[in-house]
Each structure stands twice: as structure tokens, then as C-alpha cells.
PyMOL commands that place a pseudoatom at each C-alpha (Angstrom):
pseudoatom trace, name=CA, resn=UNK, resi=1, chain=A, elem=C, hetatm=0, pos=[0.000, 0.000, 0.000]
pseudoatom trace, name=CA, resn=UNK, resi=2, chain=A, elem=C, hetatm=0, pos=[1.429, 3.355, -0.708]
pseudoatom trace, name=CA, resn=UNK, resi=3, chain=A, elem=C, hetatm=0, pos=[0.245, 6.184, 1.441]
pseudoatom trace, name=CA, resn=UNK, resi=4, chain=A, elem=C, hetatm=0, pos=[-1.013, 9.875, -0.136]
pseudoatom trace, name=CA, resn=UNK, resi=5, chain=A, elem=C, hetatm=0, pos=[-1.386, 12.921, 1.922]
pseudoatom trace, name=CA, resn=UNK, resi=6, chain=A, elem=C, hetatm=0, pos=[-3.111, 15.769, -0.724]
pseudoatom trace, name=CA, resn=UNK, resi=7, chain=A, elem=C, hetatm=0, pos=[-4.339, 19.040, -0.209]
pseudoatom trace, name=CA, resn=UNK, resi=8, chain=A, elem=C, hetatm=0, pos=[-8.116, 19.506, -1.536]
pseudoatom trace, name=CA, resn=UNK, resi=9, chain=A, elem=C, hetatm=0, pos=[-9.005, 19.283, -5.068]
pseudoatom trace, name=CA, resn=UNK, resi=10, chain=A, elem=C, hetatm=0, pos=[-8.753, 22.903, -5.830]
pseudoatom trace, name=CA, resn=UNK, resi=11, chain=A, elem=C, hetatm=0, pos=[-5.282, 22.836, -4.793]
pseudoatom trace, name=CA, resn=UNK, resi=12, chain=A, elem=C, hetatm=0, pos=[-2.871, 20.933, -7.260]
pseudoatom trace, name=CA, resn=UNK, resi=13, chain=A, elem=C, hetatm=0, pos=[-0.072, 20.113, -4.926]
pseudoatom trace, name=CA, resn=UNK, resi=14, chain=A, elem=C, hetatm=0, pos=[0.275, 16.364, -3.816]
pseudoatom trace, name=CA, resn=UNK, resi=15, chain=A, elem=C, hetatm=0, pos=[2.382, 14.685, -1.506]
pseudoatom trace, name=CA, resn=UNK, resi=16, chain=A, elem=C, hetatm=0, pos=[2.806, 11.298, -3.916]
pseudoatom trace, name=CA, resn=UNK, resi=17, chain=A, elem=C, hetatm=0, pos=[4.039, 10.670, -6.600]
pseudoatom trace, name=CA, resn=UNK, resi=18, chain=A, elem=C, hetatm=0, pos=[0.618, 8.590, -7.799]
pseudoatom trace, name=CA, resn=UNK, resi=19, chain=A, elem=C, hetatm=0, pos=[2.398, 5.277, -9.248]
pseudoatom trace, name=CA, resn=UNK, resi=20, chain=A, elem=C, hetatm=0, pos=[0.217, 3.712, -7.657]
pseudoatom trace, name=CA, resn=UNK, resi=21, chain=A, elem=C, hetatm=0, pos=[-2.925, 5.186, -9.408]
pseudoatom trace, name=CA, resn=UNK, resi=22, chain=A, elem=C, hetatm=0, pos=[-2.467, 3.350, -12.473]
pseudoatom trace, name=CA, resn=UNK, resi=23, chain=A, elem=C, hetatm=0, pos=[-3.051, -0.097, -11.442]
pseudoatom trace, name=CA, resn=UNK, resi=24, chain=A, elem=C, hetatm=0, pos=[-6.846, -1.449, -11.699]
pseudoatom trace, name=CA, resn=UNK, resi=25, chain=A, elem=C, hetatm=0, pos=[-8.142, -3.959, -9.206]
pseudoatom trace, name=CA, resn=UNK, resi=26, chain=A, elem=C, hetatm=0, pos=[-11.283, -6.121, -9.540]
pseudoatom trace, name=CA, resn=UNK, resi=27, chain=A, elem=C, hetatm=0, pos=[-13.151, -6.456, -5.468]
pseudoatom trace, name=CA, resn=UNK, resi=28, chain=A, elem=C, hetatm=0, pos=[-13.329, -9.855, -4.686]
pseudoatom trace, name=CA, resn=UNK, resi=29, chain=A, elem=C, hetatm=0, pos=[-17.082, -9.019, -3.511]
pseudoatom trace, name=CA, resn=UNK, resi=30, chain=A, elem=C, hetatm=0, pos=[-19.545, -6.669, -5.403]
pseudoatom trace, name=CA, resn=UNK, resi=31, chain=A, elem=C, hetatm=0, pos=[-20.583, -5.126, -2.198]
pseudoatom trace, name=CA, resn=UNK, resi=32, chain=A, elem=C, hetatm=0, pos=[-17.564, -4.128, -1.049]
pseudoatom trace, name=CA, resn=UNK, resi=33, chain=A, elem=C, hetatm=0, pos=[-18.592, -0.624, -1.207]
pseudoatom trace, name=CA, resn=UNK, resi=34, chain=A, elem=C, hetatm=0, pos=[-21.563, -0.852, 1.749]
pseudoatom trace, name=CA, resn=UNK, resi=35, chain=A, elem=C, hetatm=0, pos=[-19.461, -3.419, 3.912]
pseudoatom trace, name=CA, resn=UNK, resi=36, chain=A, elem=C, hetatm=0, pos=[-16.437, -1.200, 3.990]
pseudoatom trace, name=CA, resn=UNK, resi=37, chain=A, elem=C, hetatm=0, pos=[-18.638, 2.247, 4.453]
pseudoatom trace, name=CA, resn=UNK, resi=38, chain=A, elem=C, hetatm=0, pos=[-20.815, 0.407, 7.253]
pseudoatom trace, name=CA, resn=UNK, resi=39, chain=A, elem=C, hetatm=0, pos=[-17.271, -0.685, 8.670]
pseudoatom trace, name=CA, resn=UNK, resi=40, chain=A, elem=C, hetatm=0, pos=[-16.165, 3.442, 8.728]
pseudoatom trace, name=CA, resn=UNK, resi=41, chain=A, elem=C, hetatm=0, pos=[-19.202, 4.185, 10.089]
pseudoatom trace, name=CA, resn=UNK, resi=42, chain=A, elem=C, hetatm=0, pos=[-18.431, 2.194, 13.062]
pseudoatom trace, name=CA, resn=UNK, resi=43, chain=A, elem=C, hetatm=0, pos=[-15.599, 4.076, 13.975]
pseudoatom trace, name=CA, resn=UNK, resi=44, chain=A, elem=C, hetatm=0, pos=[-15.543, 5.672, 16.748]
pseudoatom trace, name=CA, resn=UNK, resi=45, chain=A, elem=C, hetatm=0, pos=[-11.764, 7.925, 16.228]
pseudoatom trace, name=CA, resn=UNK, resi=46, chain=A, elem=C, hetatm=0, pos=[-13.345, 8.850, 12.563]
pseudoatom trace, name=CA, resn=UNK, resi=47, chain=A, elem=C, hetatm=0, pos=[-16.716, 10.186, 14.175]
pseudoatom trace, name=CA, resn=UNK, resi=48, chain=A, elem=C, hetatm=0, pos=[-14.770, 12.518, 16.321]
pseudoatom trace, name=CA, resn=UNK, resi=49, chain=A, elem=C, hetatm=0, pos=[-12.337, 13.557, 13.665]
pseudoatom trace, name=CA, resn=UNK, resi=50, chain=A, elem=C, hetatm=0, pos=[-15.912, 14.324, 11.956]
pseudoatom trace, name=CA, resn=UNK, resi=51, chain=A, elem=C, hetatm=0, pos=[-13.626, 12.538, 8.860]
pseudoatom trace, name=CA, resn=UNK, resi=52, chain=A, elem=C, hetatm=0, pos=[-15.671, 11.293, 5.896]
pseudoatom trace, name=CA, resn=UNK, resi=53, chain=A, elem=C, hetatm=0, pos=[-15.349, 8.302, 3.236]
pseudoatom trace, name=CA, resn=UNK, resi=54, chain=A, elem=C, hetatm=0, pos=[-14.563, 10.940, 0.327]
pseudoatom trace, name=CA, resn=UNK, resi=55, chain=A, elem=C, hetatm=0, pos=[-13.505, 8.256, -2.483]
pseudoatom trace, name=CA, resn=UNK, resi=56, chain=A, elem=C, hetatm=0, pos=[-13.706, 4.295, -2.696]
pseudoatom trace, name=CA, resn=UNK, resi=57, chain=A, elem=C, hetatm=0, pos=[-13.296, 2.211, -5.138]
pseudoatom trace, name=CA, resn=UNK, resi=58, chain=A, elem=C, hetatm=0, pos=[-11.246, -1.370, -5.787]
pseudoatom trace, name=CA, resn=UNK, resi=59, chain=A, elem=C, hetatm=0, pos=[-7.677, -0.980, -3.906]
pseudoatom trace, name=CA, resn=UNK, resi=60, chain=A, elem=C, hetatm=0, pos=[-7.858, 2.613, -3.212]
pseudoatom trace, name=CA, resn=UNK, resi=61, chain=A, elem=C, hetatm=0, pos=[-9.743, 4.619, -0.529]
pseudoatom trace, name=CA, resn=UNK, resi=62, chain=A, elem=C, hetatm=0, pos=[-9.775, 8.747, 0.860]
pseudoatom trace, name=CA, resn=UNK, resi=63, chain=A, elem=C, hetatm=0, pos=[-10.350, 9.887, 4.033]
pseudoatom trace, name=CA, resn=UNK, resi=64, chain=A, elem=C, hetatm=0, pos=[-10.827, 13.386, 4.104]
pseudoatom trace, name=CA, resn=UNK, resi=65, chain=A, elem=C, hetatm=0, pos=[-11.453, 15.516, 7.631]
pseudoatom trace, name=CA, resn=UNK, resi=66, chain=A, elem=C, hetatm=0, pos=[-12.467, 18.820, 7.878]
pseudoatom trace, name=CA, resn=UNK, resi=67, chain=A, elem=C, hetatm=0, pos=[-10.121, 21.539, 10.211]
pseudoatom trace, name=CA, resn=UNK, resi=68, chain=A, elem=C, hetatm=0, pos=[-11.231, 22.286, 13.593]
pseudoatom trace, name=CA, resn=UNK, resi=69, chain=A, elem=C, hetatm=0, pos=[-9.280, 23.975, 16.270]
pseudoatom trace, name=CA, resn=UNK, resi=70, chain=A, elem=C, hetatm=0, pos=[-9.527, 20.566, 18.384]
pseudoatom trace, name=CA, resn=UNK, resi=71, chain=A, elem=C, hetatm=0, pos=[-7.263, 18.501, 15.683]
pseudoatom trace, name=CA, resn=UNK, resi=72, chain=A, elem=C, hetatm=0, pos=[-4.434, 21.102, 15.802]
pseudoatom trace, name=CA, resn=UNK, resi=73, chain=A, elem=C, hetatm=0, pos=[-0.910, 20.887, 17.774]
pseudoatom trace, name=CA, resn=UNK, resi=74, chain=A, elem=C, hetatm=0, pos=[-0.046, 24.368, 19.667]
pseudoatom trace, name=CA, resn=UNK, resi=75, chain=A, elem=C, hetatm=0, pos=[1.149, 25.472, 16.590]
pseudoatom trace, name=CA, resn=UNK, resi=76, chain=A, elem=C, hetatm=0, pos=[-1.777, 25.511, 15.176]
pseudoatom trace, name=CA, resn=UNK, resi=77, chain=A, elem=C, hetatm=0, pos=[-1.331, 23.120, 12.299]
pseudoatom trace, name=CA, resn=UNK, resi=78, chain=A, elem=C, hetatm=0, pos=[-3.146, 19.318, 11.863]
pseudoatom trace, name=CA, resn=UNK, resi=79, chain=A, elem=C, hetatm=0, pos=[-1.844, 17.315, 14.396]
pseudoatom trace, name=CA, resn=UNK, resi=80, chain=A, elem=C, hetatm=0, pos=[0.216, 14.372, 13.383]
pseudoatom trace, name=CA, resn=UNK, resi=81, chain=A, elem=C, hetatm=0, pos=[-1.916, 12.024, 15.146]
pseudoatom trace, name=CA, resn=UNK, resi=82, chain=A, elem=C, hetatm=0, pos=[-4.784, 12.909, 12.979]
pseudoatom trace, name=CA, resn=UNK, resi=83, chain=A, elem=C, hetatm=0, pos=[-2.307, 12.199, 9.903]
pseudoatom trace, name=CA, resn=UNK, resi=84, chain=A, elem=C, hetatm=0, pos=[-1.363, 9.115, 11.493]
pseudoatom trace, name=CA, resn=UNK, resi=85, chain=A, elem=C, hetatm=0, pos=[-4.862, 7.910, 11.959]
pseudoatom trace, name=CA, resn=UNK, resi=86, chain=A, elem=C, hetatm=0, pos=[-6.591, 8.734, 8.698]
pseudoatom trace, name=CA, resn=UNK, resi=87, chain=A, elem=C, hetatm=0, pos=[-3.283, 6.966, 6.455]
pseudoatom trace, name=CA, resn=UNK, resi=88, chain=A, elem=C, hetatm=0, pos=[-3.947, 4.036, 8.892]
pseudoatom trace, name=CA, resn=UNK, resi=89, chain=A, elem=C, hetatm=0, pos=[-7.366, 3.860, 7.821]
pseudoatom trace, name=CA, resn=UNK, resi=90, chain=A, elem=C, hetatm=0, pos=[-7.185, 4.549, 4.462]
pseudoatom trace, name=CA, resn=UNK, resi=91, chain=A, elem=C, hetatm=0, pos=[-4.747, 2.181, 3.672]
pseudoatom trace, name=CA, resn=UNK, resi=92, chain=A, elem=C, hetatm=0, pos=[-6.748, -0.298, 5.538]
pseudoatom trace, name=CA, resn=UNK, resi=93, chain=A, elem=C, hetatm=0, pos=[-9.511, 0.468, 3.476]
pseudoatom trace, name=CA, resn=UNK, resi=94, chain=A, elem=C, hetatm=0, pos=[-7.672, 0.502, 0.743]
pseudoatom trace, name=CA, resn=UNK, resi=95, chain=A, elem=C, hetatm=0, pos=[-6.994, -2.940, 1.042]
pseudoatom trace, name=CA, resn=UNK, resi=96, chain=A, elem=C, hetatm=0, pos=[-10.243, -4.033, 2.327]
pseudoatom trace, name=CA, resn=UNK, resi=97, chain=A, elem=C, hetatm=0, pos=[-12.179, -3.353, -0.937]
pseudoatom trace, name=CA, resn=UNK, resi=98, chain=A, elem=C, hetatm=0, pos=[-9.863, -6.037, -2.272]
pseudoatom trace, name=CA, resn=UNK, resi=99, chain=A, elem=C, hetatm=0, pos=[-11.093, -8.666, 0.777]
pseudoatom trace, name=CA, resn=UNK, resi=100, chain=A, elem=C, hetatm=0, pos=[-13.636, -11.605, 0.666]
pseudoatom trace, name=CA, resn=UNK, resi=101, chain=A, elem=C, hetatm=0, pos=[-16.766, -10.354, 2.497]
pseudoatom trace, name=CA, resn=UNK, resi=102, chain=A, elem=C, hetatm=0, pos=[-16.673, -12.888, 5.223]
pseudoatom trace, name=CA, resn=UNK, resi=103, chain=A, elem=C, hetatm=0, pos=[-13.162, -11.337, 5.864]
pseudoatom trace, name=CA, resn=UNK, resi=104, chain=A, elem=C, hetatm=0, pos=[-11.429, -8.192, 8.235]
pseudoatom trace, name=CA, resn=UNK, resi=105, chain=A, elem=C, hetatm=0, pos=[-8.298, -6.364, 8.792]
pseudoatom trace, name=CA, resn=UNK, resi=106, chain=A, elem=C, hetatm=0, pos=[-6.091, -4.762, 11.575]
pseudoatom trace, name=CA, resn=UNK, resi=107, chain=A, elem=C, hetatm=0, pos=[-3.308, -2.876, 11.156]
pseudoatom trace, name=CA, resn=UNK, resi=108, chain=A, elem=C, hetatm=0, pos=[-0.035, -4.133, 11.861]
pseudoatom trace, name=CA, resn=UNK, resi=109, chain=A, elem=C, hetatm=0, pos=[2.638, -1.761, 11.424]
pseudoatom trace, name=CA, resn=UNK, resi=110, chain=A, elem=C, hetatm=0, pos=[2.911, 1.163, 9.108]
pseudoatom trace, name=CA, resn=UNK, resi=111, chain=A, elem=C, hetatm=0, pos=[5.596, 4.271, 8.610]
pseudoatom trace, name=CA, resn=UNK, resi=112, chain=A, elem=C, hetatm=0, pos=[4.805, 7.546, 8.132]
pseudoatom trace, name=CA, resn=UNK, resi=113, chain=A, elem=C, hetatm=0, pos=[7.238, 10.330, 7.218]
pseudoatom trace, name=CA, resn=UNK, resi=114, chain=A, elem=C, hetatm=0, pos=[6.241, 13.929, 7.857]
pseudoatom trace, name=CA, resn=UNK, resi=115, chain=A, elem=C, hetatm=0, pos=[7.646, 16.175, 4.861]
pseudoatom trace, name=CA, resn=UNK, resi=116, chain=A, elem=C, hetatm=0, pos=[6.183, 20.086, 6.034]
pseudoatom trace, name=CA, resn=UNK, resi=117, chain=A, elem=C, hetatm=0, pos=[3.051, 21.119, 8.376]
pseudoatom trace, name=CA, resn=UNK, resi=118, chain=A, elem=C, hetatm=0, pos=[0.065, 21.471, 6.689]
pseudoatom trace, name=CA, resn=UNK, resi=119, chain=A, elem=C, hetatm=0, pos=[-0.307, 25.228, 6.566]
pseudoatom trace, name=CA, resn=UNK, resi=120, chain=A, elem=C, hetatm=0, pos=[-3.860, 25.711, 4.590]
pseudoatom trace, name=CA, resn=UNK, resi=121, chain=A, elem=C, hetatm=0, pos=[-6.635, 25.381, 7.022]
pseudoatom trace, name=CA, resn=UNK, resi=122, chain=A, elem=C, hetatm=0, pos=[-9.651, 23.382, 5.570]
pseudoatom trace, name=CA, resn=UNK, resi=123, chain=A, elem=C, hetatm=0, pos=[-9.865, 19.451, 4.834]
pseudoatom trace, name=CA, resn=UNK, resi=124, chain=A, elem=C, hetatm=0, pos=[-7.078, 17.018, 5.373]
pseudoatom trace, name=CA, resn=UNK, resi=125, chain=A, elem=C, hetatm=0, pos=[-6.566, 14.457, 2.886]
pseudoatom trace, name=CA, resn=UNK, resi=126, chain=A, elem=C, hetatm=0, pos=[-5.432, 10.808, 3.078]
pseudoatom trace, name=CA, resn=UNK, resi=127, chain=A, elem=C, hetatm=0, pos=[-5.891, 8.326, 0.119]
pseudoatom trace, name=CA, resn=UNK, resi=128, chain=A, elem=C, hetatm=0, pos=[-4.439, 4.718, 1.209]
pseudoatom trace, name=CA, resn=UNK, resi=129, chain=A, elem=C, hetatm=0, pos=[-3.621, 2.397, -2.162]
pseudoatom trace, name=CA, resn=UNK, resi=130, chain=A, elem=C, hetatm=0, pos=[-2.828, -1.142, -2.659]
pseudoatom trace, name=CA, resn=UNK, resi=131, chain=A, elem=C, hetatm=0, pos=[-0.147, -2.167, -5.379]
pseudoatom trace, name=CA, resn=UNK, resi=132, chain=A, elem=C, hetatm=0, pos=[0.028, -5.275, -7.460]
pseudoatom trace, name=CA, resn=UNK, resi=133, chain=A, elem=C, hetatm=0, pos=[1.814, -8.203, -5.619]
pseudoatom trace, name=CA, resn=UNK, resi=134, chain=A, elem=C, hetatm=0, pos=[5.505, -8.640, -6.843]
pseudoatom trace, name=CA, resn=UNK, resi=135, chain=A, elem=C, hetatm=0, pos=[7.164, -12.509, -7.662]
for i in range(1, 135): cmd.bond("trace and resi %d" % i, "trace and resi %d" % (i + 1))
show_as sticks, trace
zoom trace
């Protein structure tokens, strides 16, 4: 999985290089889409982030929360632990769209390096994606 932190839409600088967007994946189940939203739904850190499912689809999924004073670190800026949290579940995500639906998953270990504070104060992005297996 290959993590992507992205400022909103109307702003064109990424975080990621977006290799990973050109692979296609086909979802093991064809209602992947309302087990892995009902699964979000259920979470109770996501809830209080007031974070949304912005974008799913086979192998890829965006989190997306919304700036509030609460989130910040006492400089103001996102907290990493927000950052932290959203790639963690977006990345799960990510590869749950690609799971039987009799299936789950927990996070194990992941790595996240911080490049700059995010300085624009709106939405927080974090699109997890899965990458083709290697032989």
C-alpha cells in the first residue's frame, strides 16, 4: 500500500508521486462498497475527527477531515496524530475493498514520514492504495 497525503481538489499540490494510481483492481465481492462504508461508520476515532469516506473504489480509498481547532498541535497546524490515523485507515480500506466479504483487517505496522506542516486550514486528505503483488 502506498500512502497519499493531498491538499483539496482545488489545490494541485500532492504529496505522492501517484504510481500507484495506475493499477486497476477487480473487489473480490460486489458489495464491497456498503461493507467497507458500514465498517467506517463504526468508527468511533473517525466520528470525532468528523472525517468522511470521500472516495472508494477497488484498492484505493480517501479519508478526508475537515479543520477544527480541536485537531491542531499548539502550533496551530493538523496534528500528526490525525495524519497518522486517517493513512492508517485509508490504507486499511484501501486494502479491504480487495477482501472476501466474510473477511477483516487490523493494522499491523505502518511508517509515516512527515515532509512540512500542513499550513492551509480546511480538509485534510489521506488516500491509502494497494499495489500489485511482486514474484
Amino acid at each position: 500500500m502506498r500512502l497519499a497525503t493531498a491538499a483539496p481538489p482545488d489545490n494541485p499540490v500532492l504529496v505522492y508521486s501517484g504510481i500507484m494510481d495506475k493499477h486497476q483492481f477487480a473487489a473480490m465481492d460486489a458489495e464491497f462498497e456498503s461493507r467497507v462504508r458500514e465498517s467506517f461508520a463504526r468508527q468511533g476515532l473517525m466520528k470525532h475527527f468528523g472525517a468522511e469516506l470521500a472516495e472508494l473504489g477497488p484498492g484505493r480509498a480517501e479519508i478526508r477531515v475537515p479543520f477544527r481547532m480541536e485537531l491542531t498541535q499548539q502550533h496551530g497546524y493538523f496534528h500528526a496524530g490525525v495524519s497518522g490515523a486517517i493513512a492508517d485507515s485509508a490504507c486499511g480500506y484501501a486494502a479491504y475493498t480487495l477482501m472476501p466479504a466474510d473477511s477483516s483487517v487490523l493494522t499491523v505496522e505502518y511508517k509515516m514520514n512527515l515532509l512540512a506542516p500542513r499550513m492551509e486550514k480546511n480538509w485534510w486528505h489521506a488516500r491509502g492504495s494497494c499495489a500489485p503483488e511482486k514474484r
